[in-house]
C-alpha positions as CSV (number, residue, x, y, z in Angstrom):
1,X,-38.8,36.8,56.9
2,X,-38.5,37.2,60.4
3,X,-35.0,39.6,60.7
4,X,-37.0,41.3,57.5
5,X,-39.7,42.7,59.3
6,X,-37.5,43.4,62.7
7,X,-35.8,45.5,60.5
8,X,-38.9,47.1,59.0
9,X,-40.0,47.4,63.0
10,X,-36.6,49.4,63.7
11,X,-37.6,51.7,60.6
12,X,-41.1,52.4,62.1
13,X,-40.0,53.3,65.7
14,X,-37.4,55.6,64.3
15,X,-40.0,57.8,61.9
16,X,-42.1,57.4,65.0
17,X,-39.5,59.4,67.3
18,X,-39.4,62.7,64.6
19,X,-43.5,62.8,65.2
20,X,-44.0,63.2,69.2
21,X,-46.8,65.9,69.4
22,X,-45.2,69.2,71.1
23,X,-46.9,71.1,73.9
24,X,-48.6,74.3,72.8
25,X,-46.5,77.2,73.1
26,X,-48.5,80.5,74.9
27,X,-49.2,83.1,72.4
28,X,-50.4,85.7,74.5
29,X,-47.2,88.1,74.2
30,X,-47.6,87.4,70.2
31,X,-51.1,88.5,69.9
32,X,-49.8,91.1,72.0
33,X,-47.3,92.1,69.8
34,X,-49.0,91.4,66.7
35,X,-45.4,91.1,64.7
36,X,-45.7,92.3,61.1
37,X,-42.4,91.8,59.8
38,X,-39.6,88.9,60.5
39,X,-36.0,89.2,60.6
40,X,-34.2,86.1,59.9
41,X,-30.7,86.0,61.6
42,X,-28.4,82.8,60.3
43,X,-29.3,79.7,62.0
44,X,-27.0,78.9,65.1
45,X,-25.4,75.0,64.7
46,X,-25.5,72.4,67.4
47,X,-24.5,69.6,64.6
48,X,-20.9,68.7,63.0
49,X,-21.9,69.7,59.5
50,X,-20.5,73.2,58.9
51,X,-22.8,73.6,55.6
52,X,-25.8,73.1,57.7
53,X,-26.3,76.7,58.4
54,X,-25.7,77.8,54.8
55,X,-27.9,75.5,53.1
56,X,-30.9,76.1,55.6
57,X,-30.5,79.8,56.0
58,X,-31.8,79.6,52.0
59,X,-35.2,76.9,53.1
60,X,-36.4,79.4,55.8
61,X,-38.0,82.4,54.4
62,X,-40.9,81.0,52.0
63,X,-42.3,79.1,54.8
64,X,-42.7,82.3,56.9
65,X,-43.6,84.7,54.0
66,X,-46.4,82.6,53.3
67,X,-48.1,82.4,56.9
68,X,-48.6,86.5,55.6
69,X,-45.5,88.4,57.0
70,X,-42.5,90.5,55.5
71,X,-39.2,88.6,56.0
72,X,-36.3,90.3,55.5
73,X,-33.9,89.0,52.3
74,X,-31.8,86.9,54.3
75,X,-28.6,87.3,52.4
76,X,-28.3,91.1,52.6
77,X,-29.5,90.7,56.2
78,X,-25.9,88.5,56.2
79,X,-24.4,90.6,54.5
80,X,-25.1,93.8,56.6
81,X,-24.1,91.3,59.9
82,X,-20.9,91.0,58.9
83,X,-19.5,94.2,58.2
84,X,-21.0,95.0,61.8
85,X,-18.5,92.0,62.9
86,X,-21.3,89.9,64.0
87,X,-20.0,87.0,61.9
88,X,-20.5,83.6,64.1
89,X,-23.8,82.8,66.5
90,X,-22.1,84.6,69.4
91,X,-21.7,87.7,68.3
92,X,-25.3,87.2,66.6
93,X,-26.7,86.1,69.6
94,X,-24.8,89.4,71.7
95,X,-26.6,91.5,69.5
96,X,-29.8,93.3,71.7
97,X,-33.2,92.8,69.9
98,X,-33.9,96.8,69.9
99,X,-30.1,97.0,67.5
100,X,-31.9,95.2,65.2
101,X,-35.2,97.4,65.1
102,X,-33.0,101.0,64.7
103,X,-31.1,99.1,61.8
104,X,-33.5,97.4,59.9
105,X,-36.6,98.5,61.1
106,X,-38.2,95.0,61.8
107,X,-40.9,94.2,64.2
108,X,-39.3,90.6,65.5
109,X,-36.6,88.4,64.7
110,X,-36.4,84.7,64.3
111,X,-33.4,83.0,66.1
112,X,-33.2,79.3,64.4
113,X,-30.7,76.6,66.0
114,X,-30.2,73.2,63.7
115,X,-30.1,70.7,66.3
116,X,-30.2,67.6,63.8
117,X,-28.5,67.6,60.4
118,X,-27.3,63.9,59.7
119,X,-28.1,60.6,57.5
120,X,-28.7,57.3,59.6
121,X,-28.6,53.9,57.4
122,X,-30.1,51.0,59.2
123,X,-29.6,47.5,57.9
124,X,-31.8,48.2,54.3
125,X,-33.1,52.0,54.7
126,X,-31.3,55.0,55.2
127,X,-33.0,58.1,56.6
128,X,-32.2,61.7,56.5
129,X,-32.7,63.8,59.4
130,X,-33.0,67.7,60.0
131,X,-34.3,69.0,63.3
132,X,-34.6,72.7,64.5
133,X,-35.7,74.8,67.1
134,X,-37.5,77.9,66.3
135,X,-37.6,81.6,68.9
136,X,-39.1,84.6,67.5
137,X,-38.8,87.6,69.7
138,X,-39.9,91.3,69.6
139,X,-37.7,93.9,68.4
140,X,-38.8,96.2,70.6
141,X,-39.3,94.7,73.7
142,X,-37.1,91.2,73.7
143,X,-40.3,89.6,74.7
144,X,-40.4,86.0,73.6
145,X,-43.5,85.5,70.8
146,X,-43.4,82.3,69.7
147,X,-41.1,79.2,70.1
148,X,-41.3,75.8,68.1
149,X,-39.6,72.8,67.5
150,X,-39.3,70.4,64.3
151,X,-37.8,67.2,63.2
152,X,-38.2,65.2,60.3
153,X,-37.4,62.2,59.0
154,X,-36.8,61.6,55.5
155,X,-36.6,58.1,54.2
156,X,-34.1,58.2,51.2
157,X,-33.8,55.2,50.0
158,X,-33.3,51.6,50.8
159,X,-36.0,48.3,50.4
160,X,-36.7,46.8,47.6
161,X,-35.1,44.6,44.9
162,X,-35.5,41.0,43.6
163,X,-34.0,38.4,45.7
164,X,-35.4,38.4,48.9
165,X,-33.7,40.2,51.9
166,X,-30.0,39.9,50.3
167,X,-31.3,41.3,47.3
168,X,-33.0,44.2,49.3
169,X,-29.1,44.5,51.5
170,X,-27.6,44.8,47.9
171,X,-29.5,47.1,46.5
172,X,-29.9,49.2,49.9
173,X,-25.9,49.2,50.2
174,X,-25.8,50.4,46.5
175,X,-28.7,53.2,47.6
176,X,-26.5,54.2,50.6
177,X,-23.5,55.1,48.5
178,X,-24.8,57.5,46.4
179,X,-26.8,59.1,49.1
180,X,-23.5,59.0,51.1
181,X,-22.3,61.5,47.9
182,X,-25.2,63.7,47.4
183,X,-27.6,64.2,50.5
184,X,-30.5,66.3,49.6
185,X,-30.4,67.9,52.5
186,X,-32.4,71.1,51.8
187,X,-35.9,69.8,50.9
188,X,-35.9,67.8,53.6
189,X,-35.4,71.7,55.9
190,X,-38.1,72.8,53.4
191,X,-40.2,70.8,54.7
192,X,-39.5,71.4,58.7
193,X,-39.5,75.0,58.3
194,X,-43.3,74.3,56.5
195,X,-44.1,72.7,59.3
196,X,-43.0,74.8,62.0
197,X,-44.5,77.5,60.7
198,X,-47.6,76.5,59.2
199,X,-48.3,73.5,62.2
200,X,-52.1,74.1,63.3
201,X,-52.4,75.5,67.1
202,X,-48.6,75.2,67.4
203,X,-47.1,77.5,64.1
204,X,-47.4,81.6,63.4
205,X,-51.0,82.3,63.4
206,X,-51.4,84.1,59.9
207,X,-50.1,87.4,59.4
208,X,-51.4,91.2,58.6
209,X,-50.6,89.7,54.8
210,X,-52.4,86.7,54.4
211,X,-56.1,86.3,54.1
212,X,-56.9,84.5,57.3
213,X,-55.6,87.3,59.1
214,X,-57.0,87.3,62.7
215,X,-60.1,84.9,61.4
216,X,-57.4,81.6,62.8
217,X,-57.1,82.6,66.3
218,X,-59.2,80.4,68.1
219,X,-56.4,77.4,66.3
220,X,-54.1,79.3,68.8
221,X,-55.8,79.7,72.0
């Protein structure tokens, strides 16, 4: 039993290490601002998985819609990128914050950068990760608004099983294989972007188009 629940000890620092409480970011330029509409440009990559930024770019706009702004469709916002020639994160990132205001008419944009996008396997669980960084900045101005940061770790399998602690190794291994084949990735970004954005005192205070509309700042302050 003993290697068992060192194992199981492991597994609990790890989820441990996606939950360290973030310091409050300063949301006097927001209130400032008071941003009604979001412009998503596609999320910059700091991992080695080159579908990272495609399968995310689809996880991030119902999580911002829903704290009451406008966000941009973020495939035609793609779309019109590239046939600017701004088709990788430098050119993106070259871009000045007032081009995108006289094109699309938005009030701020939202940079994203993936900084985690991987599947650990320890012993008898394996854990998928997705981590991202979060900057929204004022179209008009550059000013930064808001800035956050998220990770989260998904347990996805692994435990379990008659037999004891080989039994559990078996059936783990047999776990690890097929998630190996067919990470489900995106709900695990579903559910950073959520948090990023909806977080209590550290997310977007709630837009022009949702009900608590300016009745939440104090959360923010």
């Amino acid at each position: 039993m003993r290697p068992f629940l060192c194992v199981v000890a492991a597994c609990a620092v790890l989820w441990l290490s996606g939950c360290v409480t973030q310091p409050k970011p300063d949301y006097s330029n927001f209130f400032e601002h008071q941003p009604h509409s979001i412009l998503v440009v596609p999320p910059a990559n700091k991992t080695t998985a080159v579908d990272a930024p495609a399968i995310f770019l689809t996880t991030v706009s119902a999580a911002f819609a829903e704290r009451g702004y406008y966000v941009f469709p973020v495939f035609l916002v793609q779309d019109i990128l590239n046939d600017l020639g701004a088709t990788d994160e430098g050119a993106i990132a070259a871009i000045p914050p007032e081009k995108f205001k006289e094109v699309f008419g938005t009030d701020s944009i939202l940079y994203v950068t993936i900084t985690d996008w991987a599947t650990s396997y320890i012993v008898i669980a394996s854990n998928i990760i997705v981590g991202a960084e979060y900057r929204l900045v004022d179209a008009g101005t550059g000013a930064v608004l808001w800035t956050g940061k998220q990770k989260v770790i998904h347990d996805s399998g692994g435990g379990g099983g008659g037999g004891g602690l080989i039994g559990a190794l078996v059936v783990a291994a047999v776990n690890a294989a097929v998630t190996a084949a067919t990470v489900p990735y995106r709900p695990v970004a579903i559910q950073a972007n959520n948090m990023a954005a909806s977080q209590s005192g550290h997310g977007l205070p709630a837009g022009p188009y949702h009900p608590e509309f300016q009745k939440d700042r104090e959360q923010f302050k």
